[in-house]
N, CA, C and O of each residue as an XYZ file, in Angstrom:
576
protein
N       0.844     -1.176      0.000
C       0.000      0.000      0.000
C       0.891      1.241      0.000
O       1.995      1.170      0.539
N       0.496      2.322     -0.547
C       1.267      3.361     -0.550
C       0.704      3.795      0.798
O      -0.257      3.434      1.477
N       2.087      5.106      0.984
C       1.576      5.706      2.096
C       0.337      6.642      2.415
O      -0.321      7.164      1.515
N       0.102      6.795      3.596
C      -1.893      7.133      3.627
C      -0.815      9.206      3.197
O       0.191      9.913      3.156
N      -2.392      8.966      3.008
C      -2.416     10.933      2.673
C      -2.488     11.464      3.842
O      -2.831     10.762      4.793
N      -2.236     12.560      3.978
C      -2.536     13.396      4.844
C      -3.862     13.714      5.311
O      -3.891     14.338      6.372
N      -5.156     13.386      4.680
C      -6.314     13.602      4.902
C      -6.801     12.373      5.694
O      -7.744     12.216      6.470
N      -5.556     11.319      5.101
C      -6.160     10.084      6.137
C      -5.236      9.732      7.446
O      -5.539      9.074      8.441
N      -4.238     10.269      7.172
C      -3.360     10.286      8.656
C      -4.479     11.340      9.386
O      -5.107     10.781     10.285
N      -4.773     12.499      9.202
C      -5.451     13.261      9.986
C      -7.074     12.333     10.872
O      -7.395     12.169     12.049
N      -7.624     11.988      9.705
C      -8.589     10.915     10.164
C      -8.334      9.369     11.155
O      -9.076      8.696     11.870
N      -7.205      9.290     10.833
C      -6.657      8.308     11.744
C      -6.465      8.546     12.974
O      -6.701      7.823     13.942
N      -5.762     10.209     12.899
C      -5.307     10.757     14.144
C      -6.299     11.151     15.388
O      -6.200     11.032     16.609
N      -7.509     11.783     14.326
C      -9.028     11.758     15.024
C      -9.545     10.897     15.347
O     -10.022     11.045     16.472
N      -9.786      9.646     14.755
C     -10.213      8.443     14.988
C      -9.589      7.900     16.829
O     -10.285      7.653     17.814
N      -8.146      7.879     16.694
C      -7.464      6.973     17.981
C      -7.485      7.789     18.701
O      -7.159      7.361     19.808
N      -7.805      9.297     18.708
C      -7.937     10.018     19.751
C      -9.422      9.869     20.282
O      -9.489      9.612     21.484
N     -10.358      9.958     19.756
C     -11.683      9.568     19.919
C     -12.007      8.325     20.370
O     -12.841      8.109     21.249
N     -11.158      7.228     19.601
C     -11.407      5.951     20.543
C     -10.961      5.890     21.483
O     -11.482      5.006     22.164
N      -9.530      6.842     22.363
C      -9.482      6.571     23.794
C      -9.639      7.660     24.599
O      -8.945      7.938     25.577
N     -10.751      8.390     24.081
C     -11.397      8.737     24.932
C     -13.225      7.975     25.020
O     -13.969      7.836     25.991
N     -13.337      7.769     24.161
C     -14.742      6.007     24.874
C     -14.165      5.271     25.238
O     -14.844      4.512     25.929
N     -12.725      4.872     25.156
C     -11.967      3.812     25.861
C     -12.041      3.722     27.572
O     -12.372      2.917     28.443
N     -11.438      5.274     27.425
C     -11.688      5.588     29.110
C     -13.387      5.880     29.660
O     -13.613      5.567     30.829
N     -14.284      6.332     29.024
C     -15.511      6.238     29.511
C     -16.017      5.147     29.420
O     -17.041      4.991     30.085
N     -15.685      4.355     28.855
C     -16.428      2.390     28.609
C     -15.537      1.979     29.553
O     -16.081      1.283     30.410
N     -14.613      2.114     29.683
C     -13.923      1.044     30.594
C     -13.041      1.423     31.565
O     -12.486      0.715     32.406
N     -12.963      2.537     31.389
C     -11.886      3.153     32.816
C     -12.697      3.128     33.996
O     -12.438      3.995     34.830
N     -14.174      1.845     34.398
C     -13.981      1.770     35.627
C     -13.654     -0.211     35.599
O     -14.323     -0.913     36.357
N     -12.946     -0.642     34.970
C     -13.142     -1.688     34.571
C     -12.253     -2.630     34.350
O     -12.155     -3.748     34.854
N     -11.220     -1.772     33.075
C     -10.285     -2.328     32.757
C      -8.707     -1.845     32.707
O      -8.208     -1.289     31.729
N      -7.996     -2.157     33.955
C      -7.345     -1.251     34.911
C      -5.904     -1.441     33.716
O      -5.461     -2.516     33.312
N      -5.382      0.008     33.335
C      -4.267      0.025     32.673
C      -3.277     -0.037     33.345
O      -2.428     -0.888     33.079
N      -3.139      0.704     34.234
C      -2.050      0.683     35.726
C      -1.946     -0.196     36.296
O      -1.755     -1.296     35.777
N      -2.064      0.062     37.932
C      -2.130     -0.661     39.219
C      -3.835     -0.869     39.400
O      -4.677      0.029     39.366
N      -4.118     -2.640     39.643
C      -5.574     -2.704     39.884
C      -6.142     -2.284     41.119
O      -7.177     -2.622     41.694
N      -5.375     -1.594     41.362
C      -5.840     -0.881     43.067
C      -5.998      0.548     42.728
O      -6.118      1.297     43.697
N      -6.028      1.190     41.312
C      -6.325      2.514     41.158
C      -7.675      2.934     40.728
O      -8.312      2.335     39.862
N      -8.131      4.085     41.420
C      -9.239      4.794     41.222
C      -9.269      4.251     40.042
O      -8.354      3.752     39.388
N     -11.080      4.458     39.656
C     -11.503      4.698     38.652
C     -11.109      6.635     37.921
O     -11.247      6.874     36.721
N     -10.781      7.412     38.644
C     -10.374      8.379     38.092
C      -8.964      8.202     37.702
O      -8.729      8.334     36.501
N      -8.120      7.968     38.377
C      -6.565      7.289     38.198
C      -6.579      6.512     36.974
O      -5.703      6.753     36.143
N      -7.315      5.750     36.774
C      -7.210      4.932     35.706
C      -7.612      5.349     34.379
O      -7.111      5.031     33.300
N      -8.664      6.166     34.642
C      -9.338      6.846     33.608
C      -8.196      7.849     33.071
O      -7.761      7.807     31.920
N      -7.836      8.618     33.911
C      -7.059      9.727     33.588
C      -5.143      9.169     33.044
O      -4.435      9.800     32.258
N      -4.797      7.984     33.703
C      -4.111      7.501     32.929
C      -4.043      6.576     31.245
O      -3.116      6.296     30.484
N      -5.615      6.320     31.221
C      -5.921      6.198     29.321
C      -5.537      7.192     28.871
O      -4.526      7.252     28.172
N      -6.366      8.331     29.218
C      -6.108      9.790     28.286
C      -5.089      9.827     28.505
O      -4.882      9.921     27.295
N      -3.931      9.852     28.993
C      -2.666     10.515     28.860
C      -2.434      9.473     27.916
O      -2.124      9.868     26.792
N      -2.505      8.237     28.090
C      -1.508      7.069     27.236
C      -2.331      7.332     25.848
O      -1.722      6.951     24.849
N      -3.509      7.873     25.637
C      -4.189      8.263     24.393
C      -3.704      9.666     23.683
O      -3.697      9.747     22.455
N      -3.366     10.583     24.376
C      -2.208     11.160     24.261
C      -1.315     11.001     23.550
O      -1.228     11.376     22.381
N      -0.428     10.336     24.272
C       1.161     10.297     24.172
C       0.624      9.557     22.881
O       1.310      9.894     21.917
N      -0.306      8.721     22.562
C      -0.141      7.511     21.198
C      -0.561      8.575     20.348
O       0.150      8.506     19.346
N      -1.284      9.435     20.255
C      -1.531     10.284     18.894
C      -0.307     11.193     18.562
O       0.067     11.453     17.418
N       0.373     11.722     19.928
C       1.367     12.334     19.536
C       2.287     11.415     18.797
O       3.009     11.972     17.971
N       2.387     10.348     18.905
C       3.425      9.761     18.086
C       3.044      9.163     16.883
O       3.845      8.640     16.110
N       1.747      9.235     16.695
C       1.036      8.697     15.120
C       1.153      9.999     14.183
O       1.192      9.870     12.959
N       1.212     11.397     14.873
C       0.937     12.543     14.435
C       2.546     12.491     14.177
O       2.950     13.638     13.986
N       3.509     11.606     14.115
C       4.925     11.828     14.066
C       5.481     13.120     14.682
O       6.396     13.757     14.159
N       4.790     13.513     15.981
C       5.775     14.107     16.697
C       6.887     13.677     18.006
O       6.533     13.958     19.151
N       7.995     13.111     17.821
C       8.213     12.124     18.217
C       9.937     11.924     17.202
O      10.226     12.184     16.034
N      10.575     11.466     18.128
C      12.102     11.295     17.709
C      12.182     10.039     16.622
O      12.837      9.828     15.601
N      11.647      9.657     17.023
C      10.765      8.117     16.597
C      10.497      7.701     15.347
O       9.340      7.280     15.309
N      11.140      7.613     14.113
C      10.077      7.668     12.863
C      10.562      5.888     12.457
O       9.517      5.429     11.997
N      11.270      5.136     12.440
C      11.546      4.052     11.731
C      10.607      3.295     11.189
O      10.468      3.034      9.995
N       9.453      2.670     12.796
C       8.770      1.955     11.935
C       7.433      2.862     12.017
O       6.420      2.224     12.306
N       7.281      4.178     11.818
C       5.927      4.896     11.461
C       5.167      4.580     10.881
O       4.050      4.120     11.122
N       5.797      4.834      9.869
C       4.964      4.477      8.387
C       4.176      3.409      8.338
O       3.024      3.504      7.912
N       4.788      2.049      8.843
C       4.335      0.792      9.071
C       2.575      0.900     10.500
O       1.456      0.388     10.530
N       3.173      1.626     11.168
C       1.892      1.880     12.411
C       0.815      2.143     12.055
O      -0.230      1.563     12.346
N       1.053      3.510     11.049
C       0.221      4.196     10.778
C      -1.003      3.301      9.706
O      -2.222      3.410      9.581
N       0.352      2.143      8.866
C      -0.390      1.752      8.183
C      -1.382      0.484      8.468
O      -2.459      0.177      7.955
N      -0.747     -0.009      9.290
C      -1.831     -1.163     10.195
C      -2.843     -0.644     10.885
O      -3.800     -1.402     11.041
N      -2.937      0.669     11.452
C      -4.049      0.946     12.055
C      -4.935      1.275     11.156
O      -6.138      1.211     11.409
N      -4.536      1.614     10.153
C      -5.628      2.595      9.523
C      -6.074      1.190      8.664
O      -7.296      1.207      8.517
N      -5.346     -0.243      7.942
C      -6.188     -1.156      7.670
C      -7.272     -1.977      8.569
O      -8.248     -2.581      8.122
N      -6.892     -1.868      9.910
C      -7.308     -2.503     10.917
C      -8.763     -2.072     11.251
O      -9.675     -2.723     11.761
N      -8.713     -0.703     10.787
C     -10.149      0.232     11.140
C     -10.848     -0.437      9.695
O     -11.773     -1.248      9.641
N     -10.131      0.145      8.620
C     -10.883     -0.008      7.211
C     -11.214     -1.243      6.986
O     -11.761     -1.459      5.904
N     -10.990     -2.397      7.915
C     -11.062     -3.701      7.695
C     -12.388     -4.133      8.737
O     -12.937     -5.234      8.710
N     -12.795     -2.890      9.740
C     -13.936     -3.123     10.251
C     -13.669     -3.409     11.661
O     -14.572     -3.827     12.386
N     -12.215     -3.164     12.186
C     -11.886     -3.778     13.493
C     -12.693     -2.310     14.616
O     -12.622     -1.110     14.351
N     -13.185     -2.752     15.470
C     -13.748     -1.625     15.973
C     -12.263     -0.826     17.124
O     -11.383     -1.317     17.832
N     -12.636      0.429     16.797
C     -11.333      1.043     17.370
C     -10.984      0.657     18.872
O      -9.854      0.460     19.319
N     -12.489      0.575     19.728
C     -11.985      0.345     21.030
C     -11.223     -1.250     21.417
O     -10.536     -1.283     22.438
N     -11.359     -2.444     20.644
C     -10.805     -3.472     20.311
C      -9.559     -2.854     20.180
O      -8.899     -2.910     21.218
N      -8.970     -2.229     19.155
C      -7.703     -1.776     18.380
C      -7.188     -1.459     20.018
O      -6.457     -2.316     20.514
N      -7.558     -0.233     20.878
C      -6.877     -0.245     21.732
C      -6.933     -0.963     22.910
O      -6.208     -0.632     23.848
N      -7.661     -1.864     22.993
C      -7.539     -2.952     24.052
C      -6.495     -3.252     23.812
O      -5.533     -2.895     24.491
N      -6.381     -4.326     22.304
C      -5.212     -4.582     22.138
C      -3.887     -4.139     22.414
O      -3.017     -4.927     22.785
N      -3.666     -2.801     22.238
C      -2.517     -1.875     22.261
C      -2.285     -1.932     24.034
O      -1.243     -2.383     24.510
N      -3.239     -1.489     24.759
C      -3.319     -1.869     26.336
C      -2.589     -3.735     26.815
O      -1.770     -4.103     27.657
N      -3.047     -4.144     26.237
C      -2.526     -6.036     26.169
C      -1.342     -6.529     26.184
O      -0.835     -7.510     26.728
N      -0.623     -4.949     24.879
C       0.564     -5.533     24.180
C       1.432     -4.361     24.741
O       2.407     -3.796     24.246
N       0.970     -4.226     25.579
C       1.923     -2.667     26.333
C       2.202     -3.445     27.612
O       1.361     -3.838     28.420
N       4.107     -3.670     27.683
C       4.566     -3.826     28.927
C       4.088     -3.620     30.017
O       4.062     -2.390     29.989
N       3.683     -3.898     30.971
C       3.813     -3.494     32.100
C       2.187     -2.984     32.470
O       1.787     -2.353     33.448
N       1.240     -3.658     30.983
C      -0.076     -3.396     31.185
C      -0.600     -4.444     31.232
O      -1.819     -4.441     31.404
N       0.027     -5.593     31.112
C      -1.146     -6.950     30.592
C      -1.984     -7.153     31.692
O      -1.783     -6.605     32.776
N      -3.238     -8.181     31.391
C      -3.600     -8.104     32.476
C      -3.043    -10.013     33.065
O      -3.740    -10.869     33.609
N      -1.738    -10.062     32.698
C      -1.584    -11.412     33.619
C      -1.757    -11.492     35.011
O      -2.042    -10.546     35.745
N      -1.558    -12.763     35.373
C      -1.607    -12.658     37.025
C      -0.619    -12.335     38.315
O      -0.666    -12.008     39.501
N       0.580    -12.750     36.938
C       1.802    -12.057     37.885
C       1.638    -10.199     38.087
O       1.814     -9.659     39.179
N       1.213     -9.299     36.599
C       1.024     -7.854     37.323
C      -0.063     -7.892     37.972
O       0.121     -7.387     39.080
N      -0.779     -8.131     37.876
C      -2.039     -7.838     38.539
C      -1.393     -8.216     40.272
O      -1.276     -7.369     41.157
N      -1.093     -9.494     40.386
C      -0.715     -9.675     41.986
C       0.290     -8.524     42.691
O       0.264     -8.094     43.844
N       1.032     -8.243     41.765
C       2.545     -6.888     41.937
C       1.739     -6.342     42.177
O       1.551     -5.867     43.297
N       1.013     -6.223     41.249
C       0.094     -4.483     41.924
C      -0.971     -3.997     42.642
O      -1.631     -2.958     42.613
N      -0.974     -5.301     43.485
C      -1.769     -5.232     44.925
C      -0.572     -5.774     46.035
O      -0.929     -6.373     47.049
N       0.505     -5.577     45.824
C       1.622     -5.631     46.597
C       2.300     -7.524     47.197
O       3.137     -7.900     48.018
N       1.364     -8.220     46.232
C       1.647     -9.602     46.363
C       3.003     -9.778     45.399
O       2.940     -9.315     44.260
N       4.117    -10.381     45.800
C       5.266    -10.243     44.621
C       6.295    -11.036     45.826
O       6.200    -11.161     47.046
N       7.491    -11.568     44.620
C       8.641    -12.152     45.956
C       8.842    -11.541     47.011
O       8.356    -10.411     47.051
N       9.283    -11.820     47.719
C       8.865    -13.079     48.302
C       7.875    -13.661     48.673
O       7.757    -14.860     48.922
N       7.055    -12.781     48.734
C       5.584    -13.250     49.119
C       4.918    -14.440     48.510
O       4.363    -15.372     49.091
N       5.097    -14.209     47.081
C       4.950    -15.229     46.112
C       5.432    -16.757     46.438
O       4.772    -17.794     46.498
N       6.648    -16.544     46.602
C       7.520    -17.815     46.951
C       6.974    -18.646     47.780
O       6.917    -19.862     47.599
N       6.390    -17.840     49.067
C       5.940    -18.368     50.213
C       4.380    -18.485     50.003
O       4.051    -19.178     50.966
N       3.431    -18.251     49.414
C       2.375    -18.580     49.294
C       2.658    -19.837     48.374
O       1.785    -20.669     48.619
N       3.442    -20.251     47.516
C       3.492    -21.404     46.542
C       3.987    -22.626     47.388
O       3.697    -23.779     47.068
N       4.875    -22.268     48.666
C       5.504    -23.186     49.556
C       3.920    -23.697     50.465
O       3.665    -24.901     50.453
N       2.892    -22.690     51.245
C       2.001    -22.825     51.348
C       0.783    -23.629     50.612
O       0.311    -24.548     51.281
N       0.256    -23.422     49.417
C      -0.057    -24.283     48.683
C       0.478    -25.436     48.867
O      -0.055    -26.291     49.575
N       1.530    -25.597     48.291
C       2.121    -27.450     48.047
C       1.805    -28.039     49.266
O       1.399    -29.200     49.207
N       1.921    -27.363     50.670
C       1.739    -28.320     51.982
C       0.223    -28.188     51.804
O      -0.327    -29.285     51.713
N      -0.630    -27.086     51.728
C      -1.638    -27.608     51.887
C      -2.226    -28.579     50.776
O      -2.870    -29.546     51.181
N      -2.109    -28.457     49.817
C      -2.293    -29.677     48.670
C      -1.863    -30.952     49.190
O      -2.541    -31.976     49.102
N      -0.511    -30.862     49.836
C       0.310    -32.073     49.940
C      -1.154    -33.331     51.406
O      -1.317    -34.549     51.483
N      -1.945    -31.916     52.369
C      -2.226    -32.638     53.457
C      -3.736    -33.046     52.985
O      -4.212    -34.087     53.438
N      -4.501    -32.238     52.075
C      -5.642    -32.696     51.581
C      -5.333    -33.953     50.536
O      -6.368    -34.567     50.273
N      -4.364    -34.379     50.000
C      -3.986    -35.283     49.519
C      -3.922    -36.646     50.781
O      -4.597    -37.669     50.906
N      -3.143    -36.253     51.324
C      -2.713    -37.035     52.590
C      -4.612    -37.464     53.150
O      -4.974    -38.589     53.492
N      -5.485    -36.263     53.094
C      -6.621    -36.978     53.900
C      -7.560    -37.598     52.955
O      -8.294    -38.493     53.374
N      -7.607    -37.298     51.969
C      -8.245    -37.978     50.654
C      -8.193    -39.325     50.650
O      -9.118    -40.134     50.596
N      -6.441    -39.579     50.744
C      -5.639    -41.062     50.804
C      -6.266    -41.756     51.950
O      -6.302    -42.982     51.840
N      -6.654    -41.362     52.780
C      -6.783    -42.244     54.225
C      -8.390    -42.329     54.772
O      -8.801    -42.724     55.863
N      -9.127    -41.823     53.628
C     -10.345    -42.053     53.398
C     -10.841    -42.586     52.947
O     -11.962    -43.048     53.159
N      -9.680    -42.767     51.637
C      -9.939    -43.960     50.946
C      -9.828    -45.320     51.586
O     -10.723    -46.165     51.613
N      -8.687    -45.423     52.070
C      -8.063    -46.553     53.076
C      -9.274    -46.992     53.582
O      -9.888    -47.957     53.125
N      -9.629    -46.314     54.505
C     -10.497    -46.352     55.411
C     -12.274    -46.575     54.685
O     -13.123    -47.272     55.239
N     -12.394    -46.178     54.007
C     -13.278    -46.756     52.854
C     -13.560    -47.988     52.557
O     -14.664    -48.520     52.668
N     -12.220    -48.645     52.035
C     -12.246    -49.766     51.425
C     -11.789    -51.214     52.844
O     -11.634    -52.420     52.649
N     -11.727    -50.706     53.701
C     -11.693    -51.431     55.652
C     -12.924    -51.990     55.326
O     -13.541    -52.651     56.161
C-alpha cells in the first residue's frame, strides 16, 4: 500500500484520539491500565494521557520515525477492515509492557510479589500435599 495521505493520517489521528477517549468512559472503571488498586479516576485519567502520548506519536511528533509508516499503516487497515477502534486499543493496552492483564502484574500491583509469592506457593504445596494425605486415608479407610 502506498503511504496514507494526509487527509487520512489526519482521520486516523481523530479516529485513535476519539477511541481513547470512549476507551476511558467504557472502561476506565473496569479495565485497569495501571495498578488494579487505582481509582476509577486514576485509571481513567491515565488512558487519556496514554491516548495522548499515542496520537502524539502517530501525528509523528516524536524522535521516533523508523517503523511509522508501518503503524500508521496497520491501524488505519485494521479500522478499514472493520476492526472496531476500542478493540484496536484494548489490544494496544494487552501488548503494552507493564499493562497486561496477567496474574503475575495484577498480583505486583496489589503488593503480592517475591517473596511473598515464593511463600504462598511453599504454602499451597503443603496444603495440597495434606488434603492429599486426607483424601488417601479415606480412601483406606473406605475400602476397611
Amino acid at each position: 500500500m502506498a503511504a496514507l495521505t494526509s487527509q487520512q493520517l489526519g482521520e486516523l489521528s481523530e479516529l485513535m484520539k476519539s477511541g481513547f477517549e470512549d476507551y476511558a468512559l467504557t472502561y476506565g472503571d473496569r479495565h485497569h491500565v495501571g495498578a488494579v488498586t487505582d481509582s476509577v479516576e486514576k485509571n481513567t485519567s491515565l488512558i487519556g494521557k496514554c491516548g495522548a502520548e499515542f496520537v502524539r506519536i502517530l501525528d509523528g511528533k516524536t524522535g521516533w520515525q523508523e517503523d511509522l509508516p508501518q503503524l500508521r499503516e496497520d491501524l488505519f487497515n485494521l479500522i478499514q477492515r472493520g476492526c472496531p477502534k476500542l478493540d484496536v486499543i484494548d489490544l494496544s493496552f494487552a501488548c503494552t509492557k507493564g499493562r497486561t492483564p496477567s496474574i503475575s502484574d495484577t498480583l505486583k500491583s496489589i503488593g503480592l510479589a517475591d517473596p511473598s509469592l515464593q511463600v504462598l506457593a511453599q504454602l499451597c504445596k503443603l496444603v495440597s500435599e495434606k488434603i492429599s494425605a486426607l483424601e488417601l486415608s479415606a480412601t483406606i479407610a473406605s475400602m476397611i
